[in-house]
C-alpha positions, 0 to 999 in steps of 0.5 A: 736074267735077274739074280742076288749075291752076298757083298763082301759083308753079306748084304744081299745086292741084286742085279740084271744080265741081258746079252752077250759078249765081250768085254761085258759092260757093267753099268752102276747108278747113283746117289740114290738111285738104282739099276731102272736109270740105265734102261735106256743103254741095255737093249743098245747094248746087248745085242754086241755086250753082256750087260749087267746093271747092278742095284748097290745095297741099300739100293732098288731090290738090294738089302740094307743094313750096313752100318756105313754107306760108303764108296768101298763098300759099294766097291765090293757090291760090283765085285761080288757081282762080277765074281759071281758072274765069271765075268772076264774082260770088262769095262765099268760105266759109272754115273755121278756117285757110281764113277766114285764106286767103280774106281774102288771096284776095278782097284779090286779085279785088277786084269779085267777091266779095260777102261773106266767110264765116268759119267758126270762124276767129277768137274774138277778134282783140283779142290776137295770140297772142305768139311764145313762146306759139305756140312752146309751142303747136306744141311737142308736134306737133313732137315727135310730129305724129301723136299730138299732132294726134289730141289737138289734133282730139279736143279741138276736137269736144267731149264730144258728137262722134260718135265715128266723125266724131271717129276719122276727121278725128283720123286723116286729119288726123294723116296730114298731110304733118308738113313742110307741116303744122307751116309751115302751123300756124305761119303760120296761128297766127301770122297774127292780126297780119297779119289786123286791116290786111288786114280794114281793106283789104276793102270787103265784109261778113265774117260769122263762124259760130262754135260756141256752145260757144267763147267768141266776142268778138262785139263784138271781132270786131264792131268790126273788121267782121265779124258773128257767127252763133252755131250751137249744138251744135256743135265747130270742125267745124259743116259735118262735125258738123250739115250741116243746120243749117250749110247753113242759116245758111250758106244765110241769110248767101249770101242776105243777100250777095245782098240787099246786092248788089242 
């Protein structure tokens, strides 16, 4: 079933509901991405859960025109989605910036979330990244966006990706709305700052699946809450690269939420 529902600021945001069950699980791509990155979890999924993929504003088929991309705003998108839906218990699965907006979202529905599910979202959250330093970051997608996201995704697979995956999120992503774009990398980027009190504020279990190919600060991440699974074999995209084995730690994780809730 797809539907739309106005954001807290009225922008419209579209999503997609397969399946039933409970908890429901509600799935939040990144940067510039969209709900079509999580095609490799709804058929694994809903056959037990309610599963709901959700297209950000300024995303996929959702609307534009906001004055700032930022991880509240996109916080509100997934909360007037679950609102619509009269969803109950729930568990939120985040990748890359969308582990960033589900924080803000579950802060917002306090009771119903059971767990938070960071999918290479952070690999340390010891030192936030300075401003000059994000400046150069964004230096080169504002001079060439297109050219320099093709870059930036090539380099986030690794020498083993697919090379049909690769060319194609290299592409899609480099086809992203540049305004939108270079806001949303800019608040995202800048977010780990904002993140450390927010993650003090939740009162639900946050576990971080990350590829073994990035150097992960478990012990970091560890003493601000959040528990690290590691995947081997895999890039920044570990749902799109290895469906299978994702939905199965991601399986593991849904159920060890399940376990503490009971």
């Amino acid at each position: 079933m797809d539907g739309v529902v106005p954001s807290s600021d009225g922008v419209p945001v579209c999503y997609e509901v397969h399946g039933s069950g409970a908890p429901a699980l509600v799935f939040v791509h990144g940067w510039s991405c969209d709900r079509r990155y999580w095609r490799g979890q709804v058929d694994a999924f809903a056959a037990r859960h309610r599963v709901v993929t959700v297209d950000l504003a300024g995303h996929g088929a959702s609307g534009a025109g906001r004055p700032a991309w930022t991880m509240p705003a996109f916080g509100e998108d997934v909360v007037a989605v679950v609102t619509k839906l009269g969803l109950g218990d729930l568990v939120l699965i985040g990748h890359s910036m969308g582990g960033d907006v589900i924080v803000e979202s579950a802060l917002r529905l306090p009771g119903q979330v059971l767990g938070l599910v960071w999918v290479d979202t952070y690999a340390t959250l010891e030192e936030p990244e300075p401003r000059e330093a994000i400046q150069a970051f964004m230096a080169p997608f504002r001079e060439d966006f297109p050219a320099a996201t093709r870059a930036f995704v090539r380099r986030l697979f690794g020498p083993d990706g697919d090379p049909g995956l690769v060319e194609w999120v290299a592409a899609d992503m480099a086809a992203a709305p540049p305004a939108v774009a270079l806001d949303a990398m800019e608040h995202a980027v800048g977010n780990d700052a904002r993140i450390l009190p927010l993650l003090e504020r939740l009162t639900v279990p946050v576990v971080a699946i990350n590829p073994v190919s990035r150097s992960t600060d478990a012990e970091g991440l560890r003493r601000h809450g959040v528990e690290v699974v590691a995947m081997p074999g895999v890039g920044h995209f570990l749902m799109l690269e290895d469906p299978g084995g994702f939905n199965r730690l991601l399986g593991e994780v849904v159920a060890g939420f399940m376990g503490a809730g009971s």
